[in-house]
C-alpha positions as CSV (number, residue, x, y, z in Angstrom):
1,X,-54.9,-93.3,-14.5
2,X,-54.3,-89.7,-15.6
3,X,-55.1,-86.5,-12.9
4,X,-58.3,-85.9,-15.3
5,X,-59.5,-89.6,-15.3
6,X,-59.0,-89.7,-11.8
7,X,-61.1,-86.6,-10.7
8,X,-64.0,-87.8,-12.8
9,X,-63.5,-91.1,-11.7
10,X,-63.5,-89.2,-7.5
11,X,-66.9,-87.2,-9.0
12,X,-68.7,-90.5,-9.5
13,X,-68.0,-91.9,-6.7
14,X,-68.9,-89.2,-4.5
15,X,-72.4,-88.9,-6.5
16,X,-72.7,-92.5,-5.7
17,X,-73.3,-92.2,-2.2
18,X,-74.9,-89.2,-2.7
19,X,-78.7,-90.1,-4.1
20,X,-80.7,-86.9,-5.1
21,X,-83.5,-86.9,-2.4
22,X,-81.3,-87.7,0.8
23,X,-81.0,-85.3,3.9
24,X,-78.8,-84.1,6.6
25,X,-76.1,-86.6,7.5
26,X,-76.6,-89.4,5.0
27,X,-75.5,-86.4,2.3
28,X,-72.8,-84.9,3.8
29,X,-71.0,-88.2,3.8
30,X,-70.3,-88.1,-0.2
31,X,-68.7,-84.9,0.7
32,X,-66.2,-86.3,3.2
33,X,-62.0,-85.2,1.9
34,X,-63.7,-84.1,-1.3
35,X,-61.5,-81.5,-3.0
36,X,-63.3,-78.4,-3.0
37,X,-64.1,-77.5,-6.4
38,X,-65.6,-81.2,-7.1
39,X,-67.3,-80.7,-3.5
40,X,-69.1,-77.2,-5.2
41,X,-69.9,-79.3,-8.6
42,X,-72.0,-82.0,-6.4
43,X,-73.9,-79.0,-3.9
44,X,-74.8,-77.6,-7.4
45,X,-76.2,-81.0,-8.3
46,X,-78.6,-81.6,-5.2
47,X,-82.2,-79.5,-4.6
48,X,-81.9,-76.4,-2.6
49,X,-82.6,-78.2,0.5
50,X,-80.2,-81.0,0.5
51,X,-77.4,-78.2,-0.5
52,X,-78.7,-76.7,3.1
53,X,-78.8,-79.8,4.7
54,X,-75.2,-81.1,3.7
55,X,-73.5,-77.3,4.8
56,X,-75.7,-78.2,8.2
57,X,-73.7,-81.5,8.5
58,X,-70.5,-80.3,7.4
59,X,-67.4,-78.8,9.1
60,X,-67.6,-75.3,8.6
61,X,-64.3,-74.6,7.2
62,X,-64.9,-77.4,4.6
63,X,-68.8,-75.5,4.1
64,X,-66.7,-72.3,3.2
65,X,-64.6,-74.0,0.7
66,X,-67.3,-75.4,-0.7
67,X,-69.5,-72.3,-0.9
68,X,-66.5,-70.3,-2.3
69,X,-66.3,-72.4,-5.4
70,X,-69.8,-72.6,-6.8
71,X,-71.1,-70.5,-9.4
72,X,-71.9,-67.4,-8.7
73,X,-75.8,-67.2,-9.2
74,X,-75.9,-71.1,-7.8
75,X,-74.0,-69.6,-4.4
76,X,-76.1,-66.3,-4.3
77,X,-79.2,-68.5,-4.6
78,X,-78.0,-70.6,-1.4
79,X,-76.6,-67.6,0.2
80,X,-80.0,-65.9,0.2
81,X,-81.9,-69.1,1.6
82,X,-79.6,-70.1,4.3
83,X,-79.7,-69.2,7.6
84,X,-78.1,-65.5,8.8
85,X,-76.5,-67.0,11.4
86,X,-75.1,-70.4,9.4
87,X,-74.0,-67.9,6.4
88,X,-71.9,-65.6,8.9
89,X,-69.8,-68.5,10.3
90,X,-69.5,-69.6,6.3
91,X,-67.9,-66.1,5.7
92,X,-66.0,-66.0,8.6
93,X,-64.2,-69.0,7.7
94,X,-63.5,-67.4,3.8
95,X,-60.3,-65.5,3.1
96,X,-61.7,-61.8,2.9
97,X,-61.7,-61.5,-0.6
98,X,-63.6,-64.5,-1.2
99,X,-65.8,-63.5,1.4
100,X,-66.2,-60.1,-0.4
101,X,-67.1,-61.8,-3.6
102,X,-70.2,-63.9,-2.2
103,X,-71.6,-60.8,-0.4
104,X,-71.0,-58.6,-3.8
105,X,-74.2,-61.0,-4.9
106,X,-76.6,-59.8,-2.4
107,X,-78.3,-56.9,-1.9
108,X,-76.9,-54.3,0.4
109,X,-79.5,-54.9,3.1
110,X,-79.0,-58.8,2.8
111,X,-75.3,-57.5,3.6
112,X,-75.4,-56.1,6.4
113,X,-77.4,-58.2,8.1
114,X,-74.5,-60.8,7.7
115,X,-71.9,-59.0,8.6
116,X,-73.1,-57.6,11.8
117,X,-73.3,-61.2,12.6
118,X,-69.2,-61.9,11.6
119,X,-66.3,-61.2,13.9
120,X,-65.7,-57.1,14.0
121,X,-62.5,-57.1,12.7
122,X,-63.3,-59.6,9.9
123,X,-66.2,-57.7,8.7
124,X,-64.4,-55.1,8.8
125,X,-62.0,-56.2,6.7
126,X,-64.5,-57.6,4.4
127,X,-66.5,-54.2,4.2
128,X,-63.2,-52.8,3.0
129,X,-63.3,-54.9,0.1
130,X,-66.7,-54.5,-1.0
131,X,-65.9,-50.5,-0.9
132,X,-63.3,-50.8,-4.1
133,X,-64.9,-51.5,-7.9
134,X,-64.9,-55.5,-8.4
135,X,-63.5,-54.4,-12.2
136,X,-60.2,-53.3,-10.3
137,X,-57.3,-54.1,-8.6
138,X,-59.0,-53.9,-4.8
139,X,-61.9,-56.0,-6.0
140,X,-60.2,-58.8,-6.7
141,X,-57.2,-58.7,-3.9
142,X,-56.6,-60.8,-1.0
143,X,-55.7,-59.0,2.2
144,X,-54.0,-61.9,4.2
145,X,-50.4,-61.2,2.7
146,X,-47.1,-61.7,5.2
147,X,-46.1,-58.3,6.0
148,X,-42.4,-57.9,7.3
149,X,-40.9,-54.9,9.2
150,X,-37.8,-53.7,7.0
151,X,-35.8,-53.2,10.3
152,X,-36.1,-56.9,10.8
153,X,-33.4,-59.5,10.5
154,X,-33.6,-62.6,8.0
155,X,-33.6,-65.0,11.3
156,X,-36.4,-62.9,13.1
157,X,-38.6,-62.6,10.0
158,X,-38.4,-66.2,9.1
159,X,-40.0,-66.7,12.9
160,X,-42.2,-64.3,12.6
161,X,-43.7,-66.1,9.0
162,X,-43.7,-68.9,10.3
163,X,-46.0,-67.9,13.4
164,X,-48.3,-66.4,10.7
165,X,-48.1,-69.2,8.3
166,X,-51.4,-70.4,8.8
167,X,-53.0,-66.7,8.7
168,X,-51.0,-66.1,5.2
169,X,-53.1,-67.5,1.9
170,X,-49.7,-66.9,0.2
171,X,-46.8,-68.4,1.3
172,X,-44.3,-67.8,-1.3
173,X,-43.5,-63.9,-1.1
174,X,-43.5,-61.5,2.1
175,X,-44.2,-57.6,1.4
176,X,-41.5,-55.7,3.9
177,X,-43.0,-52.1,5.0
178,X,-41.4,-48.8,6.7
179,X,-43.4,-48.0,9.7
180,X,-45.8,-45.8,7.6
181,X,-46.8,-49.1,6.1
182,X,-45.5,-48.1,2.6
183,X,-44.2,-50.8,1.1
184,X,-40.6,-50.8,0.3
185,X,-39.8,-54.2,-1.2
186,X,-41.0,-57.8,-1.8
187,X,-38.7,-61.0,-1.0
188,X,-39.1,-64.5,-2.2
189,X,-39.4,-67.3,0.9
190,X,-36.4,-69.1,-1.2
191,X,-34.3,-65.8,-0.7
192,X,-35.5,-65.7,2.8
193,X,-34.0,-69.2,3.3
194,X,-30.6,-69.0,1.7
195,X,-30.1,-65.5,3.1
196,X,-27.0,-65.2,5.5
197,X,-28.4,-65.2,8.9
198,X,-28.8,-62.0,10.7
199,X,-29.1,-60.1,7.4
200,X,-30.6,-57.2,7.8
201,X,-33.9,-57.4,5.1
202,X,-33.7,-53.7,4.1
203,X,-30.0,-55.3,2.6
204,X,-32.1,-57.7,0.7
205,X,-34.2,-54.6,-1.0
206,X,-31.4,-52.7,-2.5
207,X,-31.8,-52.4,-6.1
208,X,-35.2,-53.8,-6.5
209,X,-37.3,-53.0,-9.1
210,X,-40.7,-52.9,-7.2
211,X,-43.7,-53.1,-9.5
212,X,-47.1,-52.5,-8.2
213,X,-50.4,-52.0,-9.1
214,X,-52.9,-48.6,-7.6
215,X,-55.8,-50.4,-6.2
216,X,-58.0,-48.0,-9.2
217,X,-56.0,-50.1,-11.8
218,X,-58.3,-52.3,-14.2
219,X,-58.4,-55.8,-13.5
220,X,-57.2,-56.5,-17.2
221,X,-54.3,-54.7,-16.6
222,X,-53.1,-56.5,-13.6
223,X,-53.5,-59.8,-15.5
224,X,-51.5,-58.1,-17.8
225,X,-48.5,-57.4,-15.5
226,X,-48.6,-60.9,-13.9
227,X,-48.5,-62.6,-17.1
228,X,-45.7,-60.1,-18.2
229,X,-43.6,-60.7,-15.5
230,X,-44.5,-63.9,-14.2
231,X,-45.1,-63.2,-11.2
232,X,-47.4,-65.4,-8.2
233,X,-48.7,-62.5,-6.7
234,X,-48.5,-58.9,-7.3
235,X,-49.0,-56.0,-4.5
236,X,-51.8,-53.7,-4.8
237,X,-51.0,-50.0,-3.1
238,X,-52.8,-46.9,-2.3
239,X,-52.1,-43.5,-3.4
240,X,-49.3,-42.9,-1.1
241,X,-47.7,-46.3,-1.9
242,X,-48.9,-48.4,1.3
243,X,-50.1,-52.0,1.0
244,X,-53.4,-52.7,1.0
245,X,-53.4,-56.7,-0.8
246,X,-52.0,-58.8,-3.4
247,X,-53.6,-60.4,-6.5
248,X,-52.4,-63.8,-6.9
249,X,-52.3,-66.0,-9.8
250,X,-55.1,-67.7,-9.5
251,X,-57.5,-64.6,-9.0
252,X,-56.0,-63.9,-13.0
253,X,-57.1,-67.3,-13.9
254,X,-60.5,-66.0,-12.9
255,X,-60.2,-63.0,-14.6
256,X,-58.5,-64.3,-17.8
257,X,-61.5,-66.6,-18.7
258,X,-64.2,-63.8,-17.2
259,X,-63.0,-61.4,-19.7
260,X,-62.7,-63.9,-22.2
261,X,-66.7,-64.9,-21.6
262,X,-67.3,-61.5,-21.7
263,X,-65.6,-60.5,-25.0
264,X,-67.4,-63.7,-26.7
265,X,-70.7,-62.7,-25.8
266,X,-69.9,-59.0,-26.2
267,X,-69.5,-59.5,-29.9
268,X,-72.8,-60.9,-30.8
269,X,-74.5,-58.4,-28.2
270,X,-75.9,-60.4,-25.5
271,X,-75.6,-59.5,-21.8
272,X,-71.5,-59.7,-21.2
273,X,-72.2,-61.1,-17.0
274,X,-75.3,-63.3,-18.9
275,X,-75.6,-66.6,-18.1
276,X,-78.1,-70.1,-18.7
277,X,-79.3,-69.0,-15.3
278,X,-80.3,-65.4,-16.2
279,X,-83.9,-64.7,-15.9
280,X,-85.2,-65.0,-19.4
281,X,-87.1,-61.4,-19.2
282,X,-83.3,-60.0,-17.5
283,X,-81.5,-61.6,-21.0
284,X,-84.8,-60.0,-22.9
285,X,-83.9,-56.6,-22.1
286,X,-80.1,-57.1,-22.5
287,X,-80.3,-58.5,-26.3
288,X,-83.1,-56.6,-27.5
289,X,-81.7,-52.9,-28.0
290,X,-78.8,-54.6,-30.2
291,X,-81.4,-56.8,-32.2
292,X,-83.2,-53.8,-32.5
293,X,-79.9,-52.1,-33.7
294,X,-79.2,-55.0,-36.0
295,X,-82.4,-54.8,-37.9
296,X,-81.8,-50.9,-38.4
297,X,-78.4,-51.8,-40.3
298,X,-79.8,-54.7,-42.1
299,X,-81.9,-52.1,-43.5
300,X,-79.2,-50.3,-45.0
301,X,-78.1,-53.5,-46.7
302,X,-81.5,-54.0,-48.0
303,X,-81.8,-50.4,-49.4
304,X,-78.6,-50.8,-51.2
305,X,-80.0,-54.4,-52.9
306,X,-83.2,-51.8,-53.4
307,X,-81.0,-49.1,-55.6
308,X,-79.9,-52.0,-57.7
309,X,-83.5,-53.5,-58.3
310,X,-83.6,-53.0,-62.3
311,X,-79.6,-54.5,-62.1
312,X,-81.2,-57.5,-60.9
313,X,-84.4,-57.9,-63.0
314,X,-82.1,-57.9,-65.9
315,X,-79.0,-60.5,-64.7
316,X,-81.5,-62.6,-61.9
317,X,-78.2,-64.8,-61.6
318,X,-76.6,-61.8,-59.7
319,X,-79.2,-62.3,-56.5
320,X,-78.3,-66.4,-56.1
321,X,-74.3,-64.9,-56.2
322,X,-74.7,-61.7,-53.9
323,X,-74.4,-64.1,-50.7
324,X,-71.2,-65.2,-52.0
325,X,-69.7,-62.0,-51.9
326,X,-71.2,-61.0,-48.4
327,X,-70.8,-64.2,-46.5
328,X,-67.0,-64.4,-47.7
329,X,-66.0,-61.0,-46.5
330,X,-68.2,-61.7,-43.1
331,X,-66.0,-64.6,-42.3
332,X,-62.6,-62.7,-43.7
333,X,-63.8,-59.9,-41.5
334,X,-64.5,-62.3,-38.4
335,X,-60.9,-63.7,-38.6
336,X,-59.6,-59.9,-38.3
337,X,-61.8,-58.9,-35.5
338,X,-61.0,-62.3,-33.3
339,X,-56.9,-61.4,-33.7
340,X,-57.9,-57.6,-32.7
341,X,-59.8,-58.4,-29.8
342,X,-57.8,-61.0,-28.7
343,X,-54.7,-58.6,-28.9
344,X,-56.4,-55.9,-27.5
345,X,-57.3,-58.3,-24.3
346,X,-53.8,-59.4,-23.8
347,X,-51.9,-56.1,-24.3
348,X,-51.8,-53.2,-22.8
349,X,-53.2,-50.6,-25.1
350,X,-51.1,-49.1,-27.7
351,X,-52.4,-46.4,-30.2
352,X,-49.4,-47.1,-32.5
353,X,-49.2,-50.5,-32.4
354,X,-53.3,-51.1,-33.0
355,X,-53.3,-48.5,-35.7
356,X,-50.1,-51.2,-37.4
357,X,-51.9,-54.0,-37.1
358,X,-55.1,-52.4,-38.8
359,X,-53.0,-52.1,-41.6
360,X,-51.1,-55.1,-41.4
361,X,-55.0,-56.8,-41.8
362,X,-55.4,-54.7,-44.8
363,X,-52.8,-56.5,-46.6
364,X,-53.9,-59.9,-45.5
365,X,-57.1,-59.1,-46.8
366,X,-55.9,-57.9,-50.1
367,X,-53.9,-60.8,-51.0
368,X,-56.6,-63.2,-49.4
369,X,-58.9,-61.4,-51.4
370,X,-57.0,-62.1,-54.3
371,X,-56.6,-65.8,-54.1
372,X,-60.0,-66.1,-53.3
373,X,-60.8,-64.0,-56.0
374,X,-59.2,-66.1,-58.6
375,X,-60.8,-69.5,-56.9
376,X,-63.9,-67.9,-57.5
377,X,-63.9,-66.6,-61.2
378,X,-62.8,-70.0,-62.1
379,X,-65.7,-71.1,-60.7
380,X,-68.4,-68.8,-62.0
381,X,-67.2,-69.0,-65.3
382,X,-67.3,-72.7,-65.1
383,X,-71.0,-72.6,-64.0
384,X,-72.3,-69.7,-66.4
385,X,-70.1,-69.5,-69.3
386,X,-69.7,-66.0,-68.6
387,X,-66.2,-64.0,-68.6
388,X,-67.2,-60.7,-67.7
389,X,-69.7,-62.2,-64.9
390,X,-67.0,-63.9,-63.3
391,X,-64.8,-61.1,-63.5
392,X,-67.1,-59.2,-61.7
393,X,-67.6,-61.5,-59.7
394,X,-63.8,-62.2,-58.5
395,X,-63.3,-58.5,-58.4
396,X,-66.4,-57.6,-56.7
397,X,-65.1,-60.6,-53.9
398,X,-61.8,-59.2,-53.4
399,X,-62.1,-55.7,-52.2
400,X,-65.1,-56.7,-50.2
401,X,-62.9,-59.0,-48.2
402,X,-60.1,-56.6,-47.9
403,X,-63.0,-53.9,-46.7
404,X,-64.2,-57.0,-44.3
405,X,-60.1,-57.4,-43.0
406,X,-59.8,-53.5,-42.5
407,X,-63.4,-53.0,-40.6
408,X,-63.1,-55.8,-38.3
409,X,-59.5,-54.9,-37.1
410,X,-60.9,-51.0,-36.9
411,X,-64.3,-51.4,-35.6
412,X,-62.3,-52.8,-31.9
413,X,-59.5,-49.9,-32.0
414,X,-62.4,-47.4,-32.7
415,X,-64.4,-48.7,-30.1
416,X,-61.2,-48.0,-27.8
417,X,-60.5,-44.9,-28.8
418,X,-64.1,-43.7,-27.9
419,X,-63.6,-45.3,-24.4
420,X,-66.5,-48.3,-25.3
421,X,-65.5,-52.2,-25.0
422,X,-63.8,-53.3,-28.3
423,X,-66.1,-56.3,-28.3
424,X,-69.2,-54.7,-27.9
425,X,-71.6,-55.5,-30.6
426,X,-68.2,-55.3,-33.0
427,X,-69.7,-58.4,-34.8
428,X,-72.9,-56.8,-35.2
429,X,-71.4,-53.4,-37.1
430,X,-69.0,-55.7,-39.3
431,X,-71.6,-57.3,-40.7
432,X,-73.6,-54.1,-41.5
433,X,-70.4,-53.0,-43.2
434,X,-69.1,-56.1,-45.1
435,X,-73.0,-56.8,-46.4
436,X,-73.9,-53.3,-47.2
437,X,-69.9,-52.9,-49.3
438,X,-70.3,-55.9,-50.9
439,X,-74.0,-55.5,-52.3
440,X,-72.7,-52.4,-53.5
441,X,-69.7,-53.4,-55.0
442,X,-71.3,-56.6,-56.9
443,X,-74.1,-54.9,-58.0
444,X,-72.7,-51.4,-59.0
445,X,-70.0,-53.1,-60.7
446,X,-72.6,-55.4,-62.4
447,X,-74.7,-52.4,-63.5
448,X,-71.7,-50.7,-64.8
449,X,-69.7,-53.5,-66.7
450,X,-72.2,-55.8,-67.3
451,X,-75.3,-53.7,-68.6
C-alpha cells in the first residue's frame, strides 16, 4: 500500500471509531497515535463541542499538535470558545511561532488574557513574535534554534546540543554567536560530527559565506533565498546582525502555497486571505469595489461597439464574429499574465529582466497571432464566402492577440513598479484592454476596408 493510500486508509479508521455525536472520552480515543495533521482534519470534522470535549480528554502536548494544524478560521473559532485556562496550557505546549500564529487570530484583548495565563518567559517570547509583521521574516520565524558560543570546542558543543536537543525544533544546523549574540556562523550537525575533536568552532567558520535574512525582509523573499540556496533553515537577524530565529523549510511550504492562494484569487479580485468560511457580508465588501470597477471598464468596451453601430447595421455578421476576436486575445493574454506572475512570485524582482520578458511575450504573441490568424481566415472564408471579411477578420485576430500577450505580461510589471501586488485585479484590466482593442480593431478595420 502506497504512503497516500495508507493515510487515507489511517483517516477512516480513525472516523470509524469516532461517530459524530460522541463526548469526552469515547472521542478522544479515535485520536489516540494519530499523526497530527490527520488528527486536525477529524477535530475539523466533529461539532464545536465534541472538538472541546476530545482536547479535554487529550494529552496536552498531543492537543497542541493538533490545534496547531487546523485551519486557521476553524482553530480561531475553537480558540475563542475554549476555556482561558485549557487554551494557555495549549499554547504553552506550541513552539512560539506557532503559538504566535494562533493568537495573531484573536483579538488583542482575547490575547492578553491568554497570555497572562502562560509561563512568563514563554509569553514573553511569544509577545515578541506577535510584535514583528506576519508578511515578514520575524512573523514566520521560530525562536527555539541551537545557539553555540564560538569560543566553544566541537566536543563541548556537541554536549551542550545534545542537552538541548529536546528544546531545539531544528536539529540539523546550530547558529554560533560572539558574546554580543551577533551571529558569526552556522555549522551543519554532520560537520559537527566528523569534526576533529577539540576543534575550536570559530576554526570551523573561516571562510563562510553567511547569508541571512533582516527580520523587515518579506516573507516572499525568504522563500526565495531558501529555495535558491537550498537551504533547511535560514537565520533571521536584527539590525546589528544578532540572532533573533530561523525560518525553516517547512514555514516556506506554508508560505509558497499562501502566496500562491493569494495570487489566484488576486487576479479575479476577490478577498486575497478569503476563504469558504468568510462571512458572506465580509467577501461582499471585498469583491464588490472591483465588480464595480469591472462594470466601469466593460463600459468602455461597450462604447467602442457603440462608435461602430452603423458598421454593424450594414455587415450584422461582424457582431456574431466580434467574440472571436475578444475571447482569443483574453485567453492569449491569460497565458502571458500566468508566466508573469508566476515569475514575478519566484524571483526576486528584476526591472531588466521583467521589462525582457514583456517583450519576449510580444513576440510569442505576434507569431501566435499569426498562426491563429491564418486558422481563422480559412475558416471565415469557408463559412461566408467572403475574402476581404476573412482577411479582416485574421488580421483584426492577430494584433489583438499580440496586444492581449504584451498587456498581460505588462499589466503585473506595472503593478510592481507602482509598489501594488502584480496579481491584483490584473485579470480584470486585461480583459478591459484585450475587449476594448479588439472591438476596435475588427470593427474600425471592418468600417474601413469593408464599407
Amino acid at each position: 500500500m502506497n504512503e497516500k493510500n495508507a493515510s487515507n486508509a489511517s483517516q477512516e479508521e480513525l472516523r470509524a471509531v469516532v461517530p459524530p455525536g460522541a463526548e469526552g472520552e469515547a472521542v478522544a480515543v479515535g485520536f489516540e497515535n494519530a499523526h497530527p495533521a490527520d488528527g486536525a482534519d477529524l477535530l475539523e470534522d466533529l461539532p464545536l463541542k465534541d472538538q472541546l470535549s476530545v482536547l479535554e480528554s487529550l494529552d496536552t502536548s498531543d492537543a497542541a499538535e493538533f490545534v496547531a494544524e487546523m485551519e486557521k478560521h476553524d482553530r480561531a473559532v475553537l480558540m475563542r470558545a475554549m476555556s482561558p485556562d485549557l487554551a494557555a496550557d495549549i499554547l504553552e505546549e506550541m513552539s512560539p511561532d506557532d503559538a504566535a500564529d494562533v493568537l495573531e487570530d484573536l483579538d488583542s484583548a482575547h490575547q492578553q488574557v491568554l497570555l497572562q495565563r502562560v509561563e512568563s518567559e514563554e509569553a514573553q517570547e511569544i509577545e515578541t513574535l506577535l510584535t514583528f509583521d506576519s508578511d515578514t521574516a520575524g512573523g514566520v520565524m521560530n525562536t527555539e534554534v541551537t545557539v553555540l558560543e564560538q569560543n566553544l570546542t566541537v566536543d563541548q558543543a556537541i554536549a551542550l546540543i545534545r542537552r538541548a536537543a529536546e528544546e531545539s525544533e531544528i536539529p540539523y544546523y546550530a547558529y554560533v554567536v560572539d558574546d554580543q549574540e551577533h551571529l558569526m556562523g552556522v555549522v551543519s550537525l554532520r560537520n559537527l560530527m566528523l569534526a576533529r575533536p577539540g576543534k575550536p568552532l570559530r576554526e570551523m567558520l573561516e571562510n563562510q559565506q553567511l547569508i541571512t535574512a533582516a527580520f523587515d525582509t518579506d516573507k516572499e523573499e525568504v522563500a526565495h533565498l531558501l529555495s535558491h540556496y537550498n537551504f533547511l533553515a535560514l537565520p533571521v537577524v536584527d539590525r546589528e546582525g544578532r540572532l533573533l530565529g530561523v525560518v525553516t523549510h517547512d514555514d516556506v511550504i506554508d508560505i509558497i502555497h499562501e502566496e500562491a492562494s493569494e495570487d489566484m484569487l488576486g487576479m479575479v479580485g476577490a478577498g486575497q486571505n478569503e476563504t469558504v468560511d468568510t462571512p458572506w457580508l465580509r467577501s461582499v465588501t471585498l469583491r464588490l469595489p472591483w465588480l464595480i470597477i469591472n462594470v466601469a471598464n466593460s463600459a468602455v468596451a461597450a462604447w467602442v461597439v457603440h462608435m461602430f453601430e452603423g458598421t454593424i447595421a450594414q455587415m450584422a455578421i461582424l457582431a456574431a464574429l466580434m467574440p472571436i476576436v475578444a475571447n482569443q486575445a483574453g485567453n492569449s493574454g491569460q497565458q502571458s499574465l500566468a508566466v508573469m506572475i508566476r515569475q514575478l512570485a519566484m524571483e526576486a524582482w528584476d526591472r531588466r529582466r521583467a521589462w525582457t520578458a514583456v517583450l519576449r511575450e510580444a513576440k510569442i504573441g505576434l507569431l501566435n497571432g499569426l498562426m491563429v490568424g491564418m486558422l481563422v481566415l480559412c475558416g471565415v472564408f469557408i463559412l461566408t464566402h467572403h475574402v476581404d471579411l476573412a482577411g479582416v477578420m485574421a488580421l483584426a485576430l492577430g494584433l489583438d492577440m499580440m496586444v492581449g500577450n504584451v498587456a498581460g505580461a505588462m499589466i503585473p510589471v506595472v503593478l510592481r513598479e507602482l509598489g501594488r501586488d502584480p496579481a491584483h485585479a490584473s485579470s480584470i484590466f486585461l480583459t478591459t484592454i484585450t475587449d476594448s482593442t479588439g472591438f476596435f480593431l475588427f470593427l474600425g478595420l471592418a468600417h474601413l476596408l469593408l464599407l
